[in-house]
C-alpha positions as CSV (number, residue, x, y, z in Angstrom):
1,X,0.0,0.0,0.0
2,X,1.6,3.4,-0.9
3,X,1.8,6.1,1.9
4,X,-1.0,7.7,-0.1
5,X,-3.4,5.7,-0.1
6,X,-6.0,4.8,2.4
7,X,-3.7,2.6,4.9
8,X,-4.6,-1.0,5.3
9,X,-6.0,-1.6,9.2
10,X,-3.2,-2.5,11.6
11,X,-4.4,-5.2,14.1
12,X,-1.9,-4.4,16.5
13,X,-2.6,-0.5,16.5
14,X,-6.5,-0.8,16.5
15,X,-6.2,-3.1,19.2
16,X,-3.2,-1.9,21.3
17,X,-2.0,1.3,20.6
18,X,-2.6,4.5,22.9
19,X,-4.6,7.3,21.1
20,X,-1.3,9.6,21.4
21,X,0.9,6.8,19.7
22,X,-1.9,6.5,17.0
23,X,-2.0,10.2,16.4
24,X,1.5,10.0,16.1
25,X,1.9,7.7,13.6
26,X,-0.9,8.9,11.4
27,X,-0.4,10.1,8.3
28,X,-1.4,13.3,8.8
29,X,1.4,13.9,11.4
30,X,4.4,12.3,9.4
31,X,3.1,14.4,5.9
32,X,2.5,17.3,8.4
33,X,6.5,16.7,9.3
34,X,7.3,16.9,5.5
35,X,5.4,20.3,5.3
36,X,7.1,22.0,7.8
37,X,10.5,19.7,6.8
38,X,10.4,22.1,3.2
39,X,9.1,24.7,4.8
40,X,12.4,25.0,6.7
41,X,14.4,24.4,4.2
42,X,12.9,27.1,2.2
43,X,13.3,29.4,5.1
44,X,17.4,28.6,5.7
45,X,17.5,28.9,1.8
46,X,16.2,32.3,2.0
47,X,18.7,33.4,4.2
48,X,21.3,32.3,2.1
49,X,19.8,35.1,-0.8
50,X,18.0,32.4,-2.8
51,X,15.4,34.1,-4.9
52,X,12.1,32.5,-2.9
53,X,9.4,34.8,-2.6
54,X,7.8,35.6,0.9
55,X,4.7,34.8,-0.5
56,X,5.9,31.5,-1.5
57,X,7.2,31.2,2.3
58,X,3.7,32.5,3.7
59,X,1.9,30.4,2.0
60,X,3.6,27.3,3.1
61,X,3.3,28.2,6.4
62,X,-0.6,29.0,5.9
63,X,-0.7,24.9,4.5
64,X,1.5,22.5,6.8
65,X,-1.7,20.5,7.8
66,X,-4.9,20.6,5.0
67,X,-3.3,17.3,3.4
68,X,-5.9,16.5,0.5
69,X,-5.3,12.6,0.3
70,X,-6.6,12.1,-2.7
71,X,-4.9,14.4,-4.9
72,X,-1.6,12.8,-3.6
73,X,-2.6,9.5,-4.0
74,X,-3.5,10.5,-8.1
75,X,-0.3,12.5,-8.3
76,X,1.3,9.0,-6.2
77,X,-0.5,6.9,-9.2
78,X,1.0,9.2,-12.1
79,X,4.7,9.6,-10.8
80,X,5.0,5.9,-9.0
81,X,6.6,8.2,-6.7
82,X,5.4,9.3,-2.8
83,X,7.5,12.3,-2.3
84,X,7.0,14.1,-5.7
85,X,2.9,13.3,-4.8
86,X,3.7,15.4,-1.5
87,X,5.3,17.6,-3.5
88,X,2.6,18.6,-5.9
89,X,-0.1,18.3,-3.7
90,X,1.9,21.0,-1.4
91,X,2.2,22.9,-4.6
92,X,-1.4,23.0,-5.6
93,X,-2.7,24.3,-1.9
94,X,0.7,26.7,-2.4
95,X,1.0,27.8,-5.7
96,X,3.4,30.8,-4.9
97,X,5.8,28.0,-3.3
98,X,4.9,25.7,-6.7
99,X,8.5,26.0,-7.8
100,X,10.6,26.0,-4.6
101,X,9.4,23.2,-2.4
102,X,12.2,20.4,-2.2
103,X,14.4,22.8,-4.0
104,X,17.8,21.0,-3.6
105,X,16.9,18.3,-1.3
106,X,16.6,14.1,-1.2
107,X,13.6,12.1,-0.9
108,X,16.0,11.0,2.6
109,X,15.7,14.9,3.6
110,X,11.7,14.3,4.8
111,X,11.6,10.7,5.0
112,X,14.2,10.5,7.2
113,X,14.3,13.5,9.2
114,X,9.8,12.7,9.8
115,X,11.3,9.0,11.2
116,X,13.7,10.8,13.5
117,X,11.2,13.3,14.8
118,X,8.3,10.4,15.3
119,X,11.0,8.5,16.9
120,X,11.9,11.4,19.2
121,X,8.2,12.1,20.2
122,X,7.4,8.4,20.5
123,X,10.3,7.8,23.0
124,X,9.1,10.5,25.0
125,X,5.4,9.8,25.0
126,X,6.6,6.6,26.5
127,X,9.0,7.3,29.1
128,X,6.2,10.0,30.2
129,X,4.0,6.9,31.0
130,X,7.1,4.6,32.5
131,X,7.7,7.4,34.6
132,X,4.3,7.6,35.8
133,X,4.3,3.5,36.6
134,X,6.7,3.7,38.2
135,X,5.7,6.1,40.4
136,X,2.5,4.1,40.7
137,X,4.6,0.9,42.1
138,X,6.3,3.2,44.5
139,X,3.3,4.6,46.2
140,X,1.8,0.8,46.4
141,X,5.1,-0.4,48.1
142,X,4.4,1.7,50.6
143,X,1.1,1.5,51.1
144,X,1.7,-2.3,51.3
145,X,4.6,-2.8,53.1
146,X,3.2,-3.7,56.3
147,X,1.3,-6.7,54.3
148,X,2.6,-10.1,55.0
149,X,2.6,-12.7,52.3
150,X,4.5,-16.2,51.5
151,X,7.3,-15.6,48.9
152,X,7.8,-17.9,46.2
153,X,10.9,-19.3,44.3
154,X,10.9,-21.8,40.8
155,X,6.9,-22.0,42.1
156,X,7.8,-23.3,45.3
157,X,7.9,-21.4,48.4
158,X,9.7,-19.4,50.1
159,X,10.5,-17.5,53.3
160,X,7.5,-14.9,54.2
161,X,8.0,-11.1,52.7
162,X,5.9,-9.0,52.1
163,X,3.6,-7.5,49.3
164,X,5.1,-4.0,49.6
165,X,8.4,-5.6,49.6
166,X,7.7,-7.0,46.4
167,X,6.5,-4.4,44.8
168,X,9.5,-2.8,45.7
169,X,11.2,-5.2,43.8
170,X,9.8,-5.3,40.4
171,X,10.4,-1.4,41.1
172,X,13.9,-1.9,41.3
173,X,14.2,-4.2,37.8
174,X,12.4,-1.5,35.9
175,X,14.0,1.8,37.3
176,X,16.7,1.8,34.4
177,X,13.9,1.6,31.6
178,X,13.6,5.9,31.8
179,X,17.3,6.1,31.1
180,X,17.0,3.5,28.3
181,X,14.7,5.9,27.1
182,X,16.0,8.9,27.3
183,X,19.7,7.2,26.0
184,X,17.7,6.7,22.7
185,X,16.0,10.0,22.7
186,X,19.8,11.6,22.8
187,X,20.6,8.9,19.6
188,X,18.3,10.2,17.6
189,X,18.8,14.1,18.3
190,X,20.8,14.8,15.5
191,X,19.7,16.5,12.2
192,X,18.7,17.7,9.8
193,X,20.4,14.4,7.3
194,X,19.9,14.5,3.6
195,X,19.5,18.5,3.7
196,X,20.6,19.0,0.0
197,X,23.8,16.0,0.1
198,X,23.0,14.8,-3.4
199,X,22.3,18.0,-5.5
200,X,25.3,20.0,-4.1
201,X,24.0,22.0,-1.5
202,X,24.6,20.6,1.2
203,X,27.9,23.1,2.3
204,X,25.8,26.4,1.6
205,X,23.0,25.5,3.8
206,X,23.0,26.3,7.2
207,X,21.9,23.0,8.7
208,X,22.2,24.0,12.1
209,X,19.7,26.5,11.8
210,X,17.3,24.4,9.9
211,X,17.8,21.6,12.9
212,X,16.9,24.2,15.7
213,X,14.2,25.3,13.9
214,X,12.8,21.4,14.0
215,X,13.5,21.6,17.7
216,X,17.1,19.2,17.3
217,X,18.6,20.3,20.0
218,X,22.2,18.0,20.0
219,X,24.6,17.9,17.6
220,X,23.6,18.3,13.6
221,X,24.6,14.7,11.6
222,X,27.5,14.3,9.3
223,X,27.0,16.8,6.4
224,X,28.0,13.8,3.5
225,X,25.2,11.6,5.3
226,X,22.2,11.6,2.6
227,X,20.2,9.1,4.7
228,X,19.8,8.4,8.1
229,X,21.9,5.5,9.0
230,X,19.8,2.8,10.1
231,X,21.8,2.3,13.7
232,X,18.9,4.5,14.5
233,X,16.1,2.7,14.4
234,X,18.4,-1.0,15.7
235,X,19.6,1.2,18.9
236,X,15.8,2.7,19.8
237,X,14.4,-1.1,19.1
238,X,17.2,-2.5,21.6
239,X,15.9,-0.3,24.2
240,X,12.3,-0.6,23.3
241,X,12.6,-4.7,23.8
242,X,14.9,-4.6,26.7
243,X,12.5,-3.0,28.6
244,X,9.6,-4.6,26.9
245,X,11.7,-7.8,28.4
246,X,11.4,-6.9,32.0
247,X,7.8,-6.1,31.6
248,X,7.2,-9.7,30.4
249,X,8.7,-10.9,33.3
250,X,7.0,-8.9,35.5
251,X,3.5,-10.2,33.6
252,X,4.2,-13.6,33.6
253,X,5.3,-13.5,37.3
254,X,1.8,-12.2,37.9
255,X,0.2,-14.6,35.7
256,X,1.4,-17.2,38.0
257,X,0.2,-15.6,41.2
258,X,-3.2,-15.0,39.3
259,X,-3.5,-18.7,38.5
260,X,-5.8,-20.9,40.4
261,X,-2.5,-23.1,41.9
262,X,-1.7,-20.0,43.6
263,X,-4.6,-17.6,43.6
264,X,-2.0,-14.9,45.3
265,X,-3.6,-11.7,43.6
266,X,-7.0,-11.1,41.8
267,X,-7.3,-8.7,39.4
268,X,-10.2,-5.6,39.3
269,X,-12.7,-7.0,36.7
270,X,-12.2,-3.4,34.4
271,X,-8.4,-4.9,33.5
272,X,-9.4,-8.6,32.6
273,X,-11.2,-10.3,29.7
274,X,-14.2,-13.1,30.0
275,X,-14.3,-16.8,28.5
276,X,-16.0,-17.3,25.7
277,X,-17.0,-21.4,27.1
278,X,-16.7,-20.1,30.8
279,X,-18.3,-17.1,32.1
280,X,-16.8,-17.2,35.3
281,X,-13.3,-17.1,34.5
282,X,-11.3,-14.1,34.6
283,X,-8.5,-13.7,31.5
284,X,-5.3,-11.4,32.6
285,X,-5.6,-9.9,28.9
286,X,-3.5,-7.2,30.2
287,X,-0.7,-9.6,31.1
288,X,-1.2,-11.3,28.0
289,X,-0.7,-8.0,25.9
290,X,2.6,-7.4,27.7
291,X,3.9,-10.7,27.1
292,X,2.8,-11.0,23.2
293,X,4.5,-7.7,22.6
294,X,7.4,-7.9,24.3
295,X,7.8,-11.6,21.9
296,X,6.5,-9.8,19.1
297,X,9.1,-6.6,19.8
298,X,12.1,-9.6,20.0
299,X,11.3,-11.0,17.1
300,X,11.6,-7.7,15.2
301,X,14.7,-6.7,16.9
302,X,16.3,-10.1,15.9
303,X,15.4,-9.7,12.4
304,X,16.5,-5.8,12.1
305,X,19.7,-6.8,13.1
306,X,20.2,-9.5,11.3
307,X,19.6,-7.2,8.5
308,X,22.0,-4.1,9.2
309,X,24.7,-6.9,10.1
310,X,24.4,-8.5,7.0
């Protein structure tokens, strides 16, 4: 399916996505991020005395978001081309920028730099709501720790702890996932890439100021890089499944406790799932979710770096 076109239903995003990871990923907000991707460019190509009109600038500005769909995916259909459908379509709702958008960049110049950015506000979005969990588990180890309970090793057990002490634990194997995080988040600060590299203008544009005015904040990337090496995306998927890893455990140590040998915990009806055959069972789906994506995240990882390596 082309990226103009109407996208084809993602199971694992209808089903499991948050409504600020959907937004994200929508194609609205990556063909949003290659509006304001040539609208910068345009701007830092300005500066440099480059005959583009202010009207063509206004204009742009005026149009980073009313995306008509389907005059990109005819332009898509006549060029066999996504960009260049962007392109035109931006040109038709900005006629005075018709001849200037993309002027002396790659395809790699939005492509790439939209992955970074989604990347960037993706990791945050999550480590926002890691942050907040683990928060949560701190409060309930408190609250709890006064609550005696029989600890359990290899599902056998163990010497009496108790259930604040616990939680205080899984705490403790998850309070590196923020910095994992936030490690990524500094990987992929770096742009803009592919400003220009392959038609010669890459040395007379001020890439700098075209990465500030993204909101890059580090370091801007080699200027002979034309795409975005794909370390990017292998280094941000480690992180992703190491702490997608610990989750797992976490789930499948509460699956146990959940089970009937143990019947430890019980969980609030508004996070579980009914039988189809038995009405009075109780499904951890929530545990199940963590524990299919944190497989599902592996098996990518495995596969991506496969790839790069070979």
């Amino acid at each position: 399916s082309s990226s103009a076109s109407a996208p084809i239903p993602n199971v694992l995003a209808e089903r499991y996505a948050s409504t600020g990871m959907l937004a994200l990923w929508s194609a609205q907000t990556r063909h949003g991020l290659w509006r304001r991707l040539w609208l910068a460019l345009a701007e830092a190509e300005r500066d440099l005395g480059i005959d583009i009109p202010a009207a063509a600038i206004a204009e742009m500005r005026q149009h980073l978001d009313d995306i008509d769909f389907v005059k990109v995916a005819a332009y898509e259909k006549r060029f066999r081309h996504d960009v260049m459908a962007h392109v035109h379509a931006f040109g038709e709702a900005a006629p005075a920028a018709r001849g200037v958008i993309h002027l002396g960049a790659t395809s790699a110049y939005v492509t790439d730099n939209a992955d970074l950015i989604q990347m960037q506000r993706g990791l945050g979005l999550l480590r926002s709501r890691v942050i907040s969990v683990l928060r949560t588990l701190a409060s309930f180890a408190s609250k709890w720790k006064d609550e005696p309970t029989l600890g359990y090793t290899h599902l056998q057990p163990a010497q009496p702890i108790t259930y604040g002490f616990y939680l205080a634990g899984v705490a403790q194997s998850l309070e590196r996932d923020p910095g994992r995080l936030a490690d990524a988040w500094a990987r992929t600060n770096i742009s803009p890439l592919g400003a220009g590299a392959l038609a010669g203008t890459t040395f007379a544009i001020d890439r700098a100021s075209v990465a500030r005015s993204l909101g890059f904040e580090g370091q801007v990337e080699n200027a002979l890089d034309a795409v975005a090496t794909r370390d990017f995306g292998i280094e941000i998927l480690s992180a992703l499944t190491q702490i997608a890893l610990g989750w797992s455990r976490v789930a499948q140590d509460y699956h146990v406790m959940v089970s009937h040998e143990f019947q430890k915990i019980e969980f609030p009806d508004r996070v579980t799932g009914t039988s189809s055959i038995m009405p009075q069972k109780k499904n951890p789906v929530v545990l199940e979710h963590l524990k299919g994506k944190a497989g599902h995240l592996l098996g990518l990882y495995v596969a991506s770096a496969t790839a790069v390596k070979g």
